[in-house]
N, C-alpha and C positions, 0 to 999 in steps of 0.2 A: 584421560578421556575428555573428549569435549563435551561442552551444556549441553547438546543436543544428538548425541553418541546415538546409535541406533533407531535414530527418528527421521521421517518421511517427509519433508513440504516442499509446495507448492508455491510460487513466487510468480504470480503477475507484471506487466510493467517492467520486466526485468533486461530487457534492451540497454537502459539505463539509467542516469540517478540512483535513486533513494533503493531501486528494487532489484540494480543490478548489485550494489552495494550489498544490500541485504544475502542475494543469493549467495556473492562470495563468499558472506562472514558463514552464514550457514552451516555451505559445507567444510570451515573450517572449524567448524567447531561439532562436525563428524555426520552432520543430515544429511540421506542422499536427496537430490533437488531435481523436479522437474519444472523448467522456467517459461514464460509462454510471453510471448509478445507478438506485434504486429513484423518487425524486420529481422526477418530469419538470420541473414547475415549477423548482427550484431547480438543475436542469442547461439551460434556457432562459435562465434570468438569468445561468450561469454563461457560454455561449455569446454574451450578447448582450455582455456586460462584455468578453471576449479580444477579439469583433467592433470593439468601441470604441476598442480601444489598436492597431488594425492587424494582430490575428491572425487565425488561420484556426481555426474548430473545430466539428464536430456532433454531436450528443446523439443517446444510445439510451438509453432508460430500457426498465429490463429488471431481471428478478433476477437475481441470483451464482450461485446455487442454480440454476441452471438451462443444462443444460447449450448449448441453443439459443440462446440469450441469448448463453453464451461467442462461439458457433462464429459468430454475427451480428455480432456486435462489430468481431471480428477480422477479419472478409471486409467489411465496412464502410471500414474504413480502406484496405485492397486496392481496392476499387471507387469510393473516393471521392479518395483521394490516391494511389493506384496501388501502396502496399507496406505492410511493417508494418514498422519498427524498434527502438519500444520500446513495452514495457508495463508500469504500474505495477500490480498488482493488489494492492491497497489496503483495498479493500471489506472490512467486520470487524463484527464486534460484540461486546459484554461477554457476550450471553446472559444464560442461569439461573444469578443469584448467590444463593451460602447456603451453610449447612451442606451440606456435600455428601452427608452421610445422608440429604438432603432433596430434592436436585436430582433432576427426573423424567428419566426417559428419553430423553420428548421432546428438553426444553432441554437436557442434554447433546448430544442426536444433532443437533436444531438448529445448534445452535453450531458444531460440528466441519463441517456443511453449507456453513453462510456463509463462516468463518474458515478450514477446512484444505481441505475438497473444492470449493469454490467457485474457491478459487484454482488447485487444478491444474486445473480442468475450463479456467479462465481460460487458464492457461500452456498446454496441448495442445495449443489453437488457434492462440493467440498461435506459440509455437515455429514448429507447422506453415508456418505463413504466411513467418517468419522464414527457416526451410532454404532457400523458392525465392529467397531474395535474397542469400544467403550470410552470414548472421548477426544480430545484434540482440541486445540488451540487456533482459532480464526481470527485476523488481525484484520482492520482499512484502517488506508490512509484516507484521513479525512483533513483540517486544516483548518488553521486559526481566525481564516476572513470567513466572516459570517456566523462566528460563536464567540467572540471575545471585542471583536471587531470589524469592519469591512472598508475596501474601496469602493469609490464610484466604480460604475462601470465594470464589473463583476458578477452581476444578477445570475447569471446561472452558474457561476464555476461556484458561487456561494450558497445558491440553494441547494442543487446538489452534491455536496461536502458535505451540508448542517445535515442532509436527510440520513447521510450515513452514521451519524450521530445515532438517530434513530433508532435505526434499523440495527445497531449497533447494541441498545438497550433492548430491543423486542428480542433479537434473539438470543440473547445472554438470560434474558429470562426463560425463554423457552427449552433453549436445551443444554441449561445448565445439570437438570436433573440428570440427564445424561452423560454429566463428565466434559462437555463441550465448554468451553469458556471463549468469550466472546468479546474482542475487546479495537478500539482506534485508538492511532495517534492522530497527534493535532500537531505537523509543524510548523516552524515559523517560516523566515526565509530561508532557501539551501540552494544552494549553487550549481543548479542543474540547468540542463536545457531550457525549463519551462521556465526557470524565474531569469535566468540573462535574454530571454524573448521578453519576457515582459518590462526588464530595465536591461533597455539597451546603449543608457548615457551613464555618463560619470554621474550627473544630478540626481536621473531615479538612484543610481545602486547606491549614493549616500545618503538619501533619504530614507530606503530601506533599511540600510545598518543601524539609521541611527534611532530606528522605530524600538529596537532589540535592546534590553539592559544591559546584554553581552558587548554591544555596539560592534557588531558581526554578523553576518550570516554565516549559519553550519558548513558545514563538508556533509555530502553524502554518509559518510563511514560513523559520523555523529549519529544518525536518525539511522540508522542499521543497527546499532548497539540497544538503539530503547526497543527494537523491534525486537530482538533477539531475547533482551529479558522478558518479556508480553508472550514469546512462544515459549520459552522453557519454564522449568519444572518450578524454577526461581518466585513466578509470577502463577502459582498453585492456587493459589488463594485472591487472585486479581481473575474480576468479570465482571461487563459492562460499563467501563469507565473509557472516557475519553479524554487519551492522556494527552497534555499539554506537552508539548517537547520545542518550543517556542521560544529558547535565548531571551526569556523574560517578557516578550512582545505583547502580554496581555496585558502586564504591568504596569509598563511603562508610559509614563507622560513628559518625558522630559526630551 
């Protein structure tokens, strides 16, 4: 039987990276999965692939940003496999990068929408659903620029990541009494869409490797595996910690 044999979650972000990754490992190791992202197509294909290997899983494509989308989500998984026991919410973006004398309003307040209010609106839901069954497992991705370190020109992909930190601790306090445990990862580099936009030369992607102790950046399937001990039974005893999963990048000065 798989870590996560008879258990329920939810997977944000899950079009691709780190969240589509995750949803695979999932239901391979026996969750049924409801996945939600923005491009239905690429949560279709994600659905027909778990279908092919003997899983279970259905798509809502929806926005982050929206707080209807959250509370769908989560009553989706209630209505379709009868409860909700974990949720990744994963869903992120770089936003408006630049001098930060320059960054508008807008793409500040954008960002902070997708990346920090996106996800509580996520977690609200998610938890609610959680109390009527006596607990569950809540997971963000949050990320190493802006808690260990930062670049230039990042100001908000970096404040709101650090806020999930936060909100990370408040609600691991709060409804731990209830069996809920509440917990981020922190990754380093991983070789997704979002980090080959942001190093699109040979110079940035060896600058970045060489920031990592590992002198690498991850595979999606890497940062899927810590996420997967954080939902199961494994991490019983883990709440409120924001895990480092960073190839040493906090570390390292060399």
């Amino acid at each position: 039987m798989g870590r996560l044999s008879g258990k329920v979650a939810l997977v944000t972000g899950a079009s691709s990276g780190i969240g589509r990754a995750t949803a695979k490992l999932f239901a391979e190791e026996g969750a049924s999965i409801v996945v939600t992202a923005r491009r239905a197509s690429e949560l279709d294909s994600l659905v027909t692939e778990i279908h092919a290997t003997g899983g279970t899983a259905v798509a809502l494509a929806g926005d982050v940003k929206s707080e209807a989308h959250a509370k769908a989500a989560a009553e989706l998984a209630v209505s379709r496999f009868g409860r909700l026991d974990i949720a990744f919410n994963n869903a992120g973006t770089l936003g408006e990068a630049g001098p930060s004398t320059g960054v508008s309003e807008a793409g500040w307040t954008d960002t902070l929408a997708i990346n920090l209010t996106g996800a509580f609106l996520g977690a609200k839901h998610q938890i609610a659903q959680m109390e009527k069954t006596g607990g569950g497992s809540v997971i963000f991705t949050s990320t190493f620029v802006g808690h260990t370190f930062a670049f230039p020109g990042v100001a908000a992909y970096a404040a709101s990541k650090s806020g999930l930190i936060g909100l990370t601790q408040a609600l691991a306090s709060e409804y731990g009494p209830k069996g809920i445990r509440v917990n981020a990862i922190l990754p380093g580099a991983v070789d997704t869409d979002m980090y080959r936009s942001m190093n699109n030369t040979p110079e940035s992607q060896s600058f970045v490797t060489n920031l990592h102790a590992l002198k690498r950046v991850a595979a999606p399937e890497e940062l899927a595996r810590s996420v997967l001990y954080l939902a199961s039974d494994d991490a019983a005893f883990v709440t409120g910690t924001a895990s480092l999963v960073d190839g040493g990048a906090s570390i390292t000065r060399t």
